[in-house]
TORRO-159254 format. One record per residue (C-alpha): residue in one letter; x, y, z. Coordinates in steps of 0.1 Angstrom, whole numbers, plus 5000, padded with zeros to 4 digits. Each point is the difference from the previous one (the first is absolute). Example, Ala and Ser with C-alpha at 12.3 -4.5 7.8 and 13.67 -1.06 7.14 Angstrom:
<pts>
A512349555078/S501450344993/
</pts>
This chain:
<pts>
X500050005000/X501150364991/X499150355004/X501350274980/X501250355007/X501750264970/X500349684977/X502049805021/X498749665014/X499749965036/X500149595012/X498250015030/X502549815025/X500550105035/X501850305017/X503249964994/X500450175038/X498749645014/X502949854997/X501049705024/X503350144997/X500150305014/X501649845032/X502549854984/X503450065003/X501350224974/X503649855001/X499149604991/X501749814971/X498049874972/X501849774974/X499449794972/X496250004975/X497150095013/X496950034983/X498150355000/X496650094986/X500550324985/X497650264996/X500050284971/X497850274994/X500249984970/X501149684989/X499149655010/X503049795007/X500249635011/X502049895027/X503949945000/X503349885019/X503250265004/X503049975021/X500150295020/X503150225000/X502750065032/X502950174991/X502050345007/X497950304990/X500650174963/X499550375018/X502450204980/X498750405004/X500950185030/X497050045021/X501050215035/X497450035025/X499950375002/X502250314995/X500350245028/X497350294990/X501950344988/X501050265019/X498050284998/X501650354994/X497750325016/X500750304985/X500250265023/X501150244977/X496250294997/X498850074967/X497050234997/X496849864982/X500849834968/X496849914981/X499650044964/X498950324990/X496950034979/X500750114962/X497950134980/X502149874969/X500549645005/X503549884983/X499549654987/X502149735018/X503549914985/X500249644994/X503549835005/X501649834969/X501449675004/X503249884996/X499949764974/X503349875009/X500149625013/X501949995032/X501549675014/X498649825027/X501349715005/X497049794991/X500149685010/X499649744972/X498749735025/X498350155032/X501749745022/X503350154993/X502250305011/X502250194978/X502750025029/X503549784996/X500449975036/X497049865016/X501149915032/X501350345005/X496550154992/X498549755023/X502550145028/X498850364991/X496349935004/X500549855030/X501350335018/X497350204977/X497549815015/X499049914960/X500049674988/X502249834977/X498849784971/X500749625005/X501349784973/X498749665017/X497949794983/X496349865006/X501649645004/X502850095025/X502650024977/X502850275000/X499650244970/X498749924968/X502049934974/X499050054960/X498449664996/X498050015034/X496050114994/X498650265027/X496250015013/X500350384989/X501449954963/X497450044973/X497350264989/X498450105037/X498550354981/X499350244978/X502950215019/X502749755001/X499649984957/X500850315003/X502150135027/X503250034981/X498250204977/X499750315025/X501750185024/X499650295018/X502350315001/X502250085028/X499050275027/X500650404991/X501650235021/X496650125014/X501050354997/X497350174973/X497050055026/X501950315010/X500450134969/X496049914995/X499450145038/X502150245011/X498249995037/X501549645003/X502850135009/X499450065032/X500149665007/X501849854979/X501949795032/X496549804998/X499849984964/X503549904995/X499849745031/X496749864981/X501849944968/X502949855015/X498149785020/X498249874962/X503949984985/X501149815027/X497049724995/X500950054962/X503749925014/X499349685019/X497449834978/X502250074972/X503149845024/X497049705017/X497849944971/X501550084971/X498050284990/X496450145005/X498849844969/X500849685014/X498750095036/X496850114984/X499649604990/X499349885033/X497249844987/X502449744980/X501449875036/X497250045022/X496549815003/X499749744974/X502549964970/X499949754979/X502849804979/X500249724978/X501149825028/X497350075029/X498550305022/X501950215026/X498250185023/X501750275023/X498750215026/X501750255023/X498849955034/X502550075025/X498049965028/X498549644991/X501649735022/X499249754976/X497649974968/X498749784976/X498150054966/X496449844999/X497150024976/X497849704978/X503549904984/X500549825033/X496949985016/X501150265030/X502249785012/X502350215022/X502849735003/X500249964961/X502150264987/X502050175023/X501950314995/X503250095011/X501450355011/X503150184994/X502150255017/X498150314991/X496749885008/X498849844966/X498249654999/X500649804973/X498549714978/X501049804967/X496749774990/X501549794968/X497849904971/X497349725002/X502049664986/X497450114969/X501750344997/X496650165012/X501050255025/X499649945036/X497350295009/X497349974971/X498950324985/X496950145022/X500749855034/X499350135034/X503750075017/X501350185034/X503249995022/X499449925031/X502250105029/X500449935038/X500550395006/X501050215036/X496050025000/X499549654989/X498949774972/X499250224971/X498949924967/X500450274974/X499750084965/X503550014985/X500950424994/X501349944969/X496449844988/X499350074967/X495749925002/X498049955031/X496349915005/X497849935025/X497249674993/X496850055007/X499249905034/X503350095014/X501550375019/X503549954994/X501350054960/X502349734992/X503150054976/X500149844964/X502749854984/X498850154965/X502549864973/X497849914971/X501649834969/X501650134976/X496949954976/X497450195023/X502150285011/X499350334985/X502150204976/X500250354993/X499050064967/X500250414998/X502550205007/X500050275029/X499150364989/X502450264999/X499650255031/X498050284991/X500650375001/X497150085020/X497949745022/X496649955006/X499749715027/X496749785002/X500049915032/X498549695008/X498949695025/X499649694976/X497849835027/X497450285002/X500050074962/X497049844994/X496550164995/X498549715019/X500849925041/X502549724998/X504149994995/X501150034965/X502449844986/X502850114979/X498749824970/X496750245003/X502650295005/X501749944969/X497349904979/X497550315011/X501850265021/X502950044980/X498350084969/X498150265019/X503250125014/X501450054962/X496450184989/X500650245027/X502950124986/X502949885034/X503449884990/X500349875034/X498149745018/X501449965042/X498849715015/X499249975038/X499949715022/X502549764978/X501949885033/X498349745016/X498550095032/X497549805018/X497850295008/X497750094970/X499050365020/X503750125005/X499750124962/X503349804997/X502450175026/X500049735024/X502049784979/X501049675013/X501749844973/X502250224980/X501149784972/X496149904986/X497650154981/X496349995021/X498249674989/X496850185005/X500550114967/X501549644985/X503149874993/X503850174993/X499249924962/X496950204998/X501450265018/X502849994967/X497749964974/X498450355019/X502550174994/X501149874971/X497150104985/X500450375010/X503250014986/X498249904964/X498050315011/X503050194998/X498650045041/X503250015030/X499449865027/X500950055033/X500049865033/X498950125036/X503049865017/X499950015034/X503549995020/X499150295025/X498649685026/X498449635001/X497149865015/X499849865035/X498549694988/X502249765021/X498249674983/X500650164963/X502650254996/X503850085014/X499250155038/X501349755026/X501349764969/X502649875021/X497850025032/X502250355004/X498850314998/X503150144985/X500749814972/X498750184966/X498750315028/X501850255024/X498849885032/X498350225028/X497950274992/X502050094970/X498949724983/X496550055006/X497750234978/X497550115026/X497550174974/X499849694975/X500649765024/X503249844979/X503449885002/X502750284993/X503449824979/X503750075011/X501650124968/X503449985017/X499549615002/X502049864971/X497349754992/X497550214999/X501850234976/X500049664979/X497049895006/X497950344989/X502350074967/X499949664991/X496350045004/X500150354980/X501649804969/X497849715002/X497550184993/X501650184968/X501349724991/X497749735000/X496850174997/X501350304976/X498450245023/X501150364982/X500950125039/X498450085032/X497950235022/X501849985031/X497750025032/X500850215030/X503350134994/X499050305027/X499749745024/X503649804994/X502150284993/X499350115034/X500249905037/X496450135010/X498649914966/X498850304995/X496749965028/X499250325015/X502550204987/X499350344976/X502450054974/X500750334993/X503049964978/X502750135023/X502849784989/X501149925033/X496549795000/X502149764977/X503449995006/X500349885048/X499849745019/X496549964986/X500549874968/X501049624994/X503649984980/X499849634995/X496250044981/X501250304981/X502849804995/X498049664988/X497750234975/X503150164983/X501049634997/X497149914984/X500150294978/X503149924992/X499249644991/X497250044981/X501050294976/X503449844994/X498349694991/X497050114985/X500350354986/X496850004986/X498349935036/X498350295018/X500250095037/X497450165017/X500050105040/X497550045020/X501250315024/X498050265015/X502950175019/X501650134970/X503549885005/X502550174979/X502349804975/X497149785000/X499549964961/X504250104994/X501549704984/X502249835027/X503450024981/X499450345008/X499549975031/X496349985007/X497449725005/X499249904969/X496450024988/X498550104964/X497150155022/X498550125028/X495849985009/X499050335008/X498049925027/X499050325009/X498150074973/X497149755008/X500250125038/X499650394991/X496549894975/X498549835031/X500650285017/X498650234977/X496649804998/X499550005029/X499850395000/X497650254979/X501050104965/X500250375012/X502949875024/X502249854974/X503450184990/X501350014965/X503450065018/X499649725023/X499249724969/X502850114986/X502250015020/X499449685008/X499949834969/X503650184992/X501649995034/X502949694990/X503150014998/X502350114969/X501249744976/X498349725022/X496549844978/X497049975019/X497049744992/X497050265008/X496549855012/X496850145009/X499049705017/X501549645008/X498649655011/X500250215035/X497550214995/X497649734988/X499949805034/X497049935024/X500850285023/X501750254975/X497450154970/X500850034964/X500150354980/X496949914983/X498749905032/X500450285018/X499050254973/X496849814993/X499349805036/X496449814999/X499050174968/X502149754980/X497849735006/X496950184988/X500950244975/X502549894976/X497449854975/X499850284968/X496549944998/X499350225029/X501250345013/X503350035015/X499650155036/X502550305007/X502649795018/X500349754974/X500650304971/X502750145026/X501549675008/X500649864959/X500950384992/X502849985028/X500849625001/X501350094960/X502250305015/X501549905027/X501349674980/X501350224966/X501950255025/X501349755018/X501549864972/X500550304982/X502350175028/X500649725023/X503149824989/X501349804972/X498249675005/X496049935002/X498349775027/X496249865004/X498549735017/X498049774978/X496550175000/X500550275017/X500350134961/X495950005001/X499750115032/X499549675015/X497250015025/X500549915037/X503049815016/X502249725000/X499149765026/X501649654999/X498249685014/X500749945040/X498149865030/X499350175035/X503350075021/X500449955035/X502950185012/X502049935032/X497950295021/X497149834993/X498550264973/X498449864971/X500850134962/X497149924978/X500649844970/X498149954962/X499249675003/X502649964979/X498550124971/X501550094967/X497850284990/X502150275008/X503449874989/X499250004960/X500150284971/X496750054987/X501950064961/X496350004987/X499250285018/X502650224981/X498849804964/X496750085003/X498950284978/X497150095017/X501450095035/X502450305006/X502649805011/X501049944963/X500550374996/X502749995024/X501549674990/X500350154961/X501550335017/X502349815011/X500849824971/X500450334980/X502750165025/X502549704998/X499649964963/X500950395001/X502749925020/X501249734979/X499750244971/X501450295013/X502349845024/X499250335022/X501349835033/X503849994994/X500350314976/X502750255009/X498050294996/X497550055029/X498750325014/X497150105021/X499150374987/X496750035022/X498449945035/X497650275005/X498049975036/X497650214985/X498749814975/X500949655009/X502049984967/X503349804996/X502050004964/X503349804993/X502149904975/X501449674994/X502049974965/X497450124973/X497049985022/X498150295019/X497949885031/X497650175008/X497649935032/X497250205008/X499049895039/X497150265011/X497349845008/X497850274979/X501750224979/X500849934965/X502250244980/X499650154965/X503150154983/X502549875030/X503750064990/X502549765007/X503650034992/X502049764983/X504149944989/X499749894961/X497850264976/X497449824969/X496949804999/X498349815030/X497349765000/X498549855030/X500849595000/X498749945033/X496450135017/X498449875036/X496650174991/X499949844966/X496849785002/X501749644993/X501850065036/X496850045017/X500450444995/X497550294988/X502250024968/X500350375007/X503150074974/X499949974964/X502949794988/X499950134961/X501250335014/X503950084992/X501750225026/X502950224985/X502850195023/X500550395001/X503350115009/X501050185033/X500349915032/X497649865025/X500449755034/X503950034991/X499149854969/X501450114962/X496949954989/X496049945006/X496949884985/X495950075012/X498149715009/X496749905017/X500349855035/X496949875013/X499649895039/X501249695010/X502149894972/X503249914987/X500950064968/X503849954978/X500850154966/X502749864980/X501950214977/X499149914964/X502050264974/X502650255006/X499450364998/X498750134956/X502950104981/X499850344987/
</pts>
């Protein structure tokens, strides 16, 4: 009997938790056959005999338990207030060339080996550094291997390993450029300097340990399961295990059956040979864990290194998945990845909730009808949430348990491919919201307490605690955790062709008090003490570093509020590292806004705000995120419109007043954010339409330790969906806004108005609500009084000729009074006006937005 869940086949056996094992001790001998009924998910397989492996661990990749955490450097040094200033002529961002020069990395040709003629003298040096050395023992006991002698970890393990020697990454700057960029940073330049030399001297000793970042970024080659013609090795770091043993269907939980054995830096270790068939000991789709008798006691686990994870029906704890399908039914990549655009224009998006009906999609149903939808709309971007598993569906996908697997909500690892593959054909990126900032708590499914210690991935004590989300906080200064998260980076990119990543709460890691209750008012002292966390800081350049070198094509986005200088300066030159930052103060300042009268809004105060970033650093602007769309938060739409969107959005009755003020200004606020708000678009999937309501995933009735109760939905799926029809419906207003939408990013992709180098904001009149900007050959103009409309309003403008107005929120297909005439042809008159060379008369009616492109250059006499 079977049940199924995302496609895969469930065979309803018992718990693997009621095992009459448990008791057993962890350090008895097994020898000789023995005959195991193994289970696969996804594949039925008979029974059969092994010999089970004892020999001397293959461990050959250093693997120290921790490095001390870095010194932190205060700066004592006062510097008065040193927050952007707010231009009124915006300077486009420089963008850094890249060296096209290949630099020499020492690549390893076989992952096993070092590129160092003295390894015992290495070995010696790791010792006193507290860093491993690599061992040249063999999974048989043997001394070294010589030329003719196989290895467990020879043959194609990846993707990566094809193509390691392929790429390399360049070596580190001199960090020196951010004060040429930044002249304030000099003022504390002893923290600056002592934060790149902390990331040269990692640079330094993984180059000296590992043989390179590109070859410590392939943790995922040594670690969890890697397979060989020969057999399977498994490896798991575990330092504070006292013993362990790998169990699963393969071997019927038997915790005496396959023992592991540990070496001096706290890695367990096991070789399974090949079935006497040639059939590989762990069948593809079985049920595996580690269990370990821990300082906390016997402990089952998933492995870290897991690469898919699912939970059967009738069972609490998820339960890793050997997933190694043959050759025949794995998937392959048959597009390649788009070029990185100029300009983005990000779809974000939850594949689970992307349905119109209340269930979990599936990435299939992604591909095949949100994608599409995705292209129509005119994004070059798609960002997917919620890819890391994570056992609980309501954490939106930030309480991630296992690091290394896709969600199998959604299906299996080769859907999630053929997902993005299919984007790709779409010419569509796609990113990923990567979450390094912390982990879940989950003890049963995810890394806290793996060991049965609470510092092993995790400061311990209160600095390893997230007190707001409730979540483990990682030590970046431990040197496998620095493996272990830019392996995970690369595994991403390079198994999954991910196009980069969204990286979640960067505010909170680069920081000791992770940013909770604290106001930034960008005095630079606010960045550079005692409060910010070197080693993080550190870890993201890293990964910055990594990623670009490897990929240059990838994007980087960071999700900071504080506004932390250097933040989007490349790290050769001495900053972090990312292509972009989210202006996150843009969605804050609109909710503020509607929550006040229109007669209290300040032309000054929007733009400011949408403006207020820092020089040569690009910014993905947003009116509203996923954030804003959660039970407890309201949307834009919702907020302009309230209860009146559930009765009035039909075009076969009369609009009420606050459903007229709420399309007019839902249109607005999203074209200025994106016309003056950085150089990169963001929107949550169907907030385009104005989705109505709120997100509100399934979840039963808490009962929390003081005895409160949290009500719950009865677990219902209703409000954890994307009504698409809404917005495709014709007949309701919502499609007004949803082809709005549609219009300004196919201007954007026309005009490409987001990254020109000409931008300038001529107008912000208090008076009569009026803003008017330039960006390259387009005027702006926004009219926000709630009343007034203006005949014959001048507007200045740089380049003299022809206009013609290419975009129009009160034009009747966008749900508008189609107030303007669009035949009409509007030619400059010299002189000048707003600062401008030139001007040009218009009609500005109440409550709109409206942008003129420059069509012909001024009539030749």
């Amino acid at each position: 009997m079977v049940s199924t869940l995302a496609g895969i086949r469930f065979p309803l056996l018992p718990s693997a938790y009621n095992n009459s094992n448990n008791s057993a001790s962890l350090h008895s001998s097994f020898n000789g056959d023995r005959r195991t009924s193994s289970l696969s998910l996804f594949l039925t397989n008979s029974s059969f005999s092994r010999k089970i492996f004892a020999g001397k661990p293959s461990y050959d990749s250093d693997s120290s338990l921790t490095v001390a955490a870095s010194k932190k450097v205060l700066v004592s040094d006062s510097q008065s207030d040193g927050s952007s200033s707010v231009t009124e002529q915006l300077e486009a961002p420089g963008t850094v060339s890249e060296d096209p020069q290949v630099y020499d990395t020492h690549v390893l040709e076989d992952v096993d080996n070092v590129a160092m003629e003295d390894d015992k003298k290495v070995e010696d040096e790791a010792k006193k550094s507290n860093v491993p050395s690599l061992d040249a023992g063999n999974v048989d006991g043997t001394e070294a291997r010589g030329e003719e002698t196989p290895h467990p970890l020879d043959g194609t393990v990846s993707t990566a390993k094809k193509n390691a020697t392929q790429k390399s990454i360049p070596p580190p700057g001199n960090g020196k450029k951010i004060y040429e960029i930044d002249p304030l940073l000099v003022g504390f330049r002893d923290h600056l300097d002592y934060r790149y030399g902390q990331y040269k001297r990692l640079r330094e000793e993984i180059d000296k340990y590992e043989g390179g970042l590109e070859v410590f970024s392939r943790g995922y080659e040594k670690f969890g399961f890697t397979r060989s013609a020969e057999g399977i090795t498994y490896r798991e770091w575990a330092p504070g295990a006292k013993s362990a043993s790998l169990i699963g269907d393969f071997n019927n939980w038997n915790t005496n059956a396959d023992v592991m054995s540990q070496n001096e830096f706290g890695v367990w270790e096991i070789f399974l040979p090949n079935n006497a068939d040639g059939s590989p000991a762990i069948p593809h789709g079985s049920r595996v864990k580690i269990r370990m008798d821990t300082p906390s006691g016997i402990k089952d686990s998933i492995p870290a290194w897991i690469k898919f994870s699912v939970q059967a029906p009738g069972e609490i704890p998820y339960n890793g998945i050997y997933y190694d399908p043959p050759e025949e039914e794995k998937y392959v990549f048959q597009h390649s990845q788009p070029k990185r655009p100029k300009s983005l224009r990000i779809y974000e998006a939850h594949v689970g909730m992307s349905s119109t009906e209340p269930k979990i999609n599936t990435y299939a149903e992604f591909r095949d009808d949100v994608l599409p939808r995705i292209k129509r709309l005119g994004y070059n971007a798609v960002q997917l949430m919620a890819i890391q598993e994570h056992s609980y569906y309501a954490s939106f996908g930030y309480h991630v348990t296992n690091f290394f697997a896709p969600s199998s909500r959604c299906g299996t690892p080769d859907d999630l491919k053929s997902l993005i593959d299919k984007a790709h054909e779409l010419g569509i990126l796609v990113l990923m919201d990567i979450v390094h900032s912390h982990a879940s708590n989950n003890v049963l499914d995810g890394l806290n307490m793996f060991d049965g210690t609470n510092s092993h991935y995790f400061h311990s004590g209160s600095r390893g605690y997230h007190w707001m989300w409730d979540s483990r906080l990682f030590n970046y200064g431990s040197w496998e955790v620095l493996r272990y998260l830019l392996s995970n980076a690369r595994w991403w990119l390079e198994e999954y062709k991910f196009d980069g990543f969204r990286f979640d709460g960067v505010t909170s890691m680069m920081y000791t008090h992770h940013g909770l209750q604290v106001a930034f008012t960008g005095n630079y002292n606010e960045y550079f003490g005692l409060a910010t966390d070197v080693d993080a800081v550190t870890y993201l350049m890293l990964v910055n570093d990594l990623i670009h070198g490897l990929y240059p094509e990838a994007v980087t986005i960071g999700e900071d509020v504080s506004g932390m200088p250097t933040f989007c300066v490349s790290v050769q030159d001495g900053g972090v590292g990312f292509d972009y930052r989210l202006h996150m103060a843009i969605a804050d300042k609109w909710i503020e806004l509607l929550q006040k009268m229109d007669e209290e809004w300040q032309m000054g105060d929007i733009v400011h705000t949408l403006t207020n970033r820092r020089w040569r650093e690009k910014c993905v602007a947003y009116a509203e995120s996923h954030d804003q769309a959660l039970v407890g938060d309201k949307t834009i739409a919702f907020w302009l419109m309230d209860k009146d969107m559930y009765d009035f959005m039909a075009l076969d009755r009369p609009a009420t007043p606050l459903v007229d003020r709420g399309i007019a200004l839902h249109k607005m606020i999203r074209l200025i954010t994106m016309g003056l708000g950085g150089e990169g678009y963001l929107n949550f999937m169907g907030n385009e339409f104005g989705h109505p309501e709120w997100i509100d995933f399934p979840r039963g009735t808490q009962h929390l330790p003081n005895g409160k109760l949290v009500p719950g939905n009865n677990n219902s799926f209703d409000k954890c969906r994307r009504r698409f029809d809404l917005g495709d419906a014709n007949y309701l207003r919502y499609h007004g806004l949803q082809e709005f939408d549609q219009a300004m990013q196919h201007l954007e992709e026309t005009y490409c108005f987001m990254t020109s180098e000409h931008q300038y904001i001529s107008r912000k009149d208090e008076g009569d609500r009026v803003i008017v900007f330039e960006r390259g050959n387009l005027v702006f103009v926004f009219n926000f009084h709630w009343s007034k409309s203006y005949s014959d309003y001048r507007v200045g403008c740089l380049k003299p000729g022809k206009y013609k107005i290419v975009l129009d929120s009160d034009e009747k297909l966008f749900g508008g009074f189609n107030r303007i005439d669009h035949s009409a042809e509007y030619f400059t008159t010299d002189g000048w006006f707003d600062d401008r060379p030139h001007s040009f008369l218009l009609y500005a009616p109440c409550r709109t937005a409206v942008v003129y492109a420059l069509v012909a250059g001024p009539a030749k006499d």
